[in-house]
N, C-alpha and C positions, 0 to 999 in steps of 0.2 A: 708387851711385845707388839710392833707393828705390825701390821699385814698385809701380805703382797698383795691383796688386791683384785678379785674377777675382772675389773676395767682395763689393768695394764694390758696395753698393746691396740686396746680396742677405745679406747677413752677418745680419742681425736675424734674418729668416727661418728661414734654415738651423740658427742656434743655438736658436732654438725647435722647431725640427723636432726638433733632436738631444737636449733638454730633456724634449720630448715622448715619444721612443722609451726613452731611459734610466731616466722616470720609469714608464715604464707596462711595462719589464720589471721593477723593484724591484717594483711593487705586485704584478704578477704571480708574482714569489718570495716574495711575503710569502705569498698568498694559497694555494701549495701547501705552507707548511710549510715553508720551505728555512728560517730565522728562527724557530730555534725556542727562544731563548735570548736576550738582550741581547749575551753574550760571543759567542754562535754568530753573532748578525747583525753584529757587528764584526770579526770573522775573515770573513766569508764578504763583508761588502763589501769588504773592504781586497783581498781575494784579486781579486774582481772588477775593484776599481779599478786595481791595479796589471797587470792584464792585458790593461787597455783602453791603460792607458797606454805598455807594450810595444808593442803592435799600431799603434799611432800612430806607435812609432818607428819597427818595421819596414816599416811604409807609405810613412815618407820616406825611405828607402833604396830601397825600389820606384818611389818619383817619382822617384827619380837624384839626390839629395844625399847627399852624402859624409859617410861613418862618422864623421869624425873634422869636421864641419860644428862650431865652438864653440857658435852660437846653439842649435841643435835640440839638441846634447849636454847643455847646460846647463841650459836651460830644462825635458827629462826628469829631470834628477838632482833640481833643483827640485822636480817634481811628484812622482815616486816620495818624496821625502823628507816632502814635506806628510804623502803616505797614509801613508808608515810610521810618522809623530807623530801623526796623529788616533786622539784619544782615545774618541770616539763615531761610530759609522753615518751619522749626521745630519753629522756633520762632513764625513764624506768624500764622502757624497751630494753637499755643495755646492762639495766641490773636483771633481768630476764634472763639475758641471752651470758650476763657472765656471772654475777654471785650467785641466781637461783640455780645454773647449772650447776655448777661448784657444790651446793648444798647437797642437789638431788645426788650425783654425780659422785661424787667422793665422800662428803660427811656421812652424809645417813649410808649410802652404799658401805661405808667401810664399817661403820657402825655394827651395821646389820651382817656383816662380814664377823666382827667381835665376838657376836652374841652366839653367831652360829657355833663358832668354835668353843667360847666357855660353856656352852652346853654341853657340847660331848666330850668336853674337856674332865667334869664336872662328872659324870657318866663314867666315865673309866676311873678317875681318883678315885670314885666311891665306892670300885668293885673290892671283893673282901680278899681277893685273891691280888690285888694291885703291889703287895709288899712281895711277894714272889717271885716276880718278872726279874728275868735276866738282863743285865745292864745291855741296850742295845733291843730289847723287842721293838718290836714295829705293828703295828696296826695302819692299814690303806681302810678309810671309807669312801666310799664315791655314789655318790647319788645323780641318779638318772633322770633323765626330761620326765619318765611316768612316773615317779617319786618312787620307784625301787631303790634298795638298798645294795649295794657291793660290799661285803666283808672281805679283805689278806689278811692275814696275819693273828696276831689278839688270841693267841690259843691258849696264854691264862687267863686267860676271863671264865667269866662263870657263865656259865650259858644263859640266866638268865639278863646276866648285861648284854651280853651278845645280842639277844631277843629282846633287848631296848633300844641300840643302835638299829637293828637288821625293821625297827620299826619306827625310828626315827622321821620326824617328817619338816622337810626345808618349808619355810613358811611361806605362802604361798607369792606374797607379794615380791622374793627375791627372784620368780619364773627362772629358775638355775637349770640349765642346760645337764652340767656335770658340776659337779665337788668332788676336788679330790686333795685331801692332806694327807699328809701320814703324820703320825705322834709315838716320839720314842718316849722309851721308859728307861727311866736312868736310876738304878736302885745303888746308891751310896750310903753304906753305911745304915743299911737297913730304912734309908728313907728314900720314898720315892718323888721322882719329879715328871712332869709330863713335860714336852717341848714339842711345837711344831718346828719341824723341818722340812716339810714340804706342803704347799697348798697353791690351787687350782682351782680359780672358781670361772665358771664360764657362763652368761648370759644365754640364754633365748632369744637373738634381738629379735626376732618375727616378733615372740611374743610379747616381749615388750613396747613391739611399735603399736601391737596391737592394742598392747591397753591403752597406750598415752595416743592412739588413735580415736579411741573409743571415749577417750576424758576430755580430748580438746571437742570432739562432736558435741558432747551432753552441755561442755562450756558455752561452745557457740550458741544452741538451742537456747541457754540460757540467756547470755547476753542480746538475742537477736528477740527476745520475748520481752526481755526489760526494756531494752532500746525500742520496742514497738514494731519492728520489722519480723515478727512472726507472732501466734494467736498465742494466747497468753490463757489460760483456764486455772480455778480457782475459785475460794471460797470469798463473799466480798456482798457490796451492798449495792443498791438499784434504783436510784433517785428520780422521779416525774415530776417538775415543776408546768403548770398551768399560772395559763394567768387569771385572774380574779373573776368570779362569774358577772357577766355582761352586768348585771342590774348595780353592780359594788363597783364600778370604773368609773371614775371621776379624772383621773389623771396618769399621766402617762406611767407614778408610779405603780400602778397598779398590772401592768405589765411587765413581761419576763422578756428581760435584756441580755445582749451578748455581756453584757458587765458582772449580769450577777450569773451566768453560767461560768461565767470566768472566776468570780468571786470563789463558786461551787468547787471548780475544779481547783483551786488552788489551797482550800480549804483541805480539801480532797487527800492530795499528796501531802500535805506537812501532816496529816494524821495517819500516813505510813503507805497508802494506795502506792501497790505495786505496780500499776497500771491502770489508765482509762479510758474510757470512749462514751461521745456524746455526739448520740445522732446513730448509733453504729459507725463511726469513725472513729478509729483510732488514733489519741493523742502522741506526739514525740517531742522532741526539744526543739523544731522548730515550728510545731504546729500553731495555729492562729484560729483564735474564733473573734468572730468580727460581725456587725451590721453594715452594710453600706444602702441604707433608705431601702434595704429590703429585708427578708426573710433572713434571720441566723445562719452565717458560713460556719463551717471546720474546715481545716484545710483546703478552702477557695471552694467547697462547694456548700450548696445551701442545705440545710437538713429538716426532720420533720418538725412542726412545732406544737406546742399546746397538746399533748405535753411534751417538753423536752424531756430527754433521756438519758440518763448518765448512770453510767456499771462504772464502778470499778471493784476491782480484785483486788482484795488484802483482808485484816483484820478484822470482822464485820461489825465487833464491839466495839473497839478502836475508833473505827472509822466511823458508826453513827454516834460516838459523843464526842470528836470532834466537830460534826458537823451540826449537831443537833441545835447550838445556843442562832448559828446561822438559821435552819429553817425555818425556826420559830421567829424569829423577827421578821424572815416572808410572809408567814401565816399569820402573825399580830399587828404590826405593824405596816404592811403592802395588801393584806388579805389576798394576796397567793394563794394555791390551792396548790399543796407537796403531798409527796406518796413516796415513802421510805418503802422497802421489803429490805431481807437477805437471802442469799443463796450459798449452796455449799460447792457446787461446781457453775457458776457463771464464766461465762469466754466472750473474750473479748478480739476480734480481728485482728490481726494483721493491718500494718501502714500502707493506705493508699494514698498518692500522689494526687490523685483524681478521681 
């Protein structure tokens, strides 16, 4: 049996609403520098989009549809599969703004719509007194913003169904304003059937702007800590390269170059560093560390040396054995002088320009 739906009437709306917040955190990434690349803005939505699209799914598992739901399964594998073929930002911006709403919006929303009703569908078939009901009873539930229950009707129930519906609770994720069906009972021939005939489901948008106000913030925070434009803390490892003690220097190998801090940091990320900084300067995608006949830059300024400094946040096992066959060719081969640690909260700054 289809279902009318909590959205009808208010569906244009809402999808403008969510049109509205989606597109004015994109501007608002653009506008700090997260997009600082064409390749960076298409890794960095696709990342985005497929994590909205997660969270939509884990949202209908929170409304009470079932994992293994075909429609809500399928219709995600759908839309993760779009993001991972668009070929441009622009692309997946508009599978955002039209299949991810569609999903949020109508699949799982009606889904979760389903579920609500075979529950207490499921509730009343079971009562022992269900084969009793006069062809034509009627039971009205409606449930309230504070998750009170409304009972009409259902006066052959057994009181202790009654005191299963009157304690029924809407899952928290569908934020339902009111619910209101009603379900007859149609006793033919000694068998009973349930039908909806009427249902009303009605949103909270406050509170729902609230949540998906509250999810796009914790997004931002995120992406604005990956992208390096906010501090970034975590557990991660803390690398001090010197260069060779004075009496071991014969040649200029023997020296700690912007080449092998670069070597360091590149090392660095392909062994999973969620973030870095050398010098206390925060790395991003267009950062540069470079010599020009003087002292080691990051990002056009010079930093401290001997020893250089490099944190990064991630894995700390991970990350010192990808690194480890690199330091050891410093220290054997360069006579370097390195200094590994770990930490379990190290933080790393925020991107400065200067």
């Amino acid at each position: 049996m289809e279902s009318v739906g909590f959205w009808r009437g208010r569906l244009l709306t809402r999808i403008l609403v969510a049109v509205a917040l989606v597109m004015s955190l994109l501007v608002l990434l653009q506008s700090l520098g997260a997009f600082e690349t064409f390749g960076e803005e298409l890794k960095l939505a696709r990342a985005f989009a497929l994590e909205m699209a997660d969270f939509n799914l884990e949202s209908a598992q929170g409304m009470g549809i079932s994992a293994n739901n075909v429609r809500v399964t399928l219709a995600h594998r759908r839309l993760v599969d779009s993001i991972e073929n668009a070929t441009t930002a622009s692309e997946i911006y508009h599978i955002v703004m039209t299949d991810m709403t569609h999903f949020s919006r109508v699949v799982v929303r009606e889904e979760a719509d389903r579920a609500v009703i075979e529950d207490l569908r499921l509730i009343v078939a079971s009562d022992e007194n269900f084969n009793q009901a006069a062809v034509g009873d009627k039971i009205d539930i409606r449930f309230g913003a504070d998750k009170t229950v409304e009972l009409e009707g259902g006066y052959f129930l057994t009181e202790q169904t009654l005191e299963q519906l009157s304690e029924f609770v809407v899952p928290d994720f569908l934020r339902l304003q009111t619910v209101s069906f009603r379900v007859e009972v149609a006793n033919e021939d000694g068998t009973g059937e349930l039908v909806v005939v009427q249902q009303q489901m009605e949103e909270d948008i406050l509170l729902h702007l609230e949540n998906q106000h509250s999810f796009w913030e914790q997004e931002l925070a995120s992406l604005q800590a990956v992208a390096g434009h906010a501090a970034l803390s975590g557990p991660g490892v803390v690398i001090r390269l010197w260069d060779a003690p004075r009496e071991m220097i014969e040649s200029e190998v023997n020296y700690v170059h912007a080449y092998d801090v670069q070597e360091v940091v590149h090392t660095l990320y392909a062994s999973g560093a969620e973030g870095i900084s050398v010098g206390n300067r925060r790395l991003v995608a267009t950062s540069a560390i470079r010599c020009l006949g003087g002292p080691i830059q990051v990002n056009n300024m010079p930093i401290s040396v001997d020893p250089v400094t490099i944190v990064a946040v991630g894995n700390p096992d991970e990350l010192l054995e990808g690194i480890q066959s690199l330091l050891d060719y410093y220290q054997e081969q360069r006579d370097l002088r390195v200094e590994t640690e770990t930490g379990d909260d190290l933080r790393l700054p925020s991107y400065r320009p200067r």
